[in-house]
C-alpha positions in Angstrom: 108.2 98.7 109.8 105.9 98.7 112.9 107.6 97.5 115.4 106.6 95.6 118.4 108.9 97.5 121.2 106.8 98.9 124.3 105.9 101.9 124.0 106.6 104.2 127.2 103.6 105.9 128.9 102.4 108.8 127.2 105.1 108.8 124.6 104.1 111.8 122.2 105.6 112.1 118.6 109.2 112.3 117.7 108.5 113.6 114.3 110.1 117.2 113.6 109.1 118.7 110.4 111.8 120.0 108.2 111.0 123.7 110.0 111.7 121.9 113.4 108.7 122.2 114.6 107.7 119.7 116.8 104.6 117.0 117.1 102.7 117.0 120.5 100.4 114.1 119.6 100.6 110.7 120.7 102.1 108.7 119.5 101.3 104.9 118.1 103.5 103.6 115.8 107.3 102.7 116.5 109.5 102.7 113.4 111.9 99.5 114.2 114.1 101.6 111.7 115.0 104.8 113.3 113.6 103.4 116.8 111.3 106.4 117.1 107.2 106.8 117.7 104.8 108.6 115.4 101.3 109.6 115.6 99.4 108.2 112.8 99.7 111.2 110.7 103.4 112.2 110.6 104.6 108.2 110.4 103.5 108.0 106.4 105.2 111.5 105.7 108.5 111.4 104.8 108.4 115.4 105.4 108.3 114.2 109.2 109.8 110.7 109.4 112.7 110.4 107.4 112.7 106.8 106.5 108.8 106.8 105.9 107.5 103.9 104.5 105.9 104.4 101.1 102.4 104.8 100.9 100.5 101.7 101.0 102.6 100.1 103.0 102.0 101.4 106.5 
């Protein structure tokens, strides 16, 4: 699921937790999916990503 698209200069988080509260960190991983960018924390949680890989397969 990690994708190989650029990522744009200081691209911070797109996750938005299920309170719609936002992520301000950066953000490294690009789900080829969804076509969104995570920080490393929020792109394993499905409570944040959606169509989060399951765990183990990051």
């Amino acid at each position: 699921m990690t994708g190989t698209a650029l990522k744009p200069q200081e691209q911070t988080c797109q996750g938005v937790s299920r309170v719609d509260e936002p992520c301000d960190h950066s953000a490294q991983q690009y789900c080829e999916r969804c076509g969104q960018w995570f920080c490393r924390a929020h792109y394993p949680d499905p409570e944040w990503h959606t169509c989060a890989p399951e765990q183990g397969h990051v």
